[in-house]
C-alpha positions, 0 to 999 in steps of 0.5 A, spaced: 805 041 051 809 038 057 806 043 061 799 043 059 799 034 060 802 036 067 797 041 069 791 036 065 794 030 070 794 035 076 787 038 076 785 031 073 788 026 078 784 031 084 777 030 081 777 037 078 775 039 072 778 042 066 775 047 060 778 049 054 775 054 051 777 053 043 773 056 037 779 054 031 777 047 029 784 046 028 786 048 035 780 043 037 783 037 034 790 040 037 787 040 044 785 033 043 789 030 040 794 032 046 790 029 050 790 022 046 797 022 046 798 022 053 792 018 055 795 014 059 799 019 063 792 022 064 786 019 069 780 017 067 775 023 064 769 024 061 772 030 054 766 033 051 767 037 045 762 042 045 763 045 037 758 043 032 764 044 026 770 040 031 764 036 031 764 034 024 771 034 022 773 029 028 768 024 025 772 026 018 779 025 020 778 021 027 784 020 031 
């Protein structure tokens, strides 16, 4: 996971824009709840979760 924050703030901190392709919802939430933990290693960034299901299930169990 250290290596997965390190590439979010490289690409990020350059104005890049990262895509994660996840279809499991448990992956999903995985995903994101890296990217929270690390949020203020992370610069500012829109996330769009774009899975009806992991959709669902965030707002069940928020982060």
């Amino acid at each position: 996971m250290e290596e997965f924050v390190e590439i979010l703030e490289q690409i990020l901190g350059q104005g890049g824009k990262v895509y994660i392709p996840t279809f499991a919802v448990e992956r999903a939430q995985e995903i994101l709840f890296h990217i929270f933990q690390n949020q203020d290693r992370l610069p500012k960034a829109p996330i769009f979760l774009d899975s009806p299901m992991a959709n669902r299930v965030s707002r069940l169990y928020p982060i």
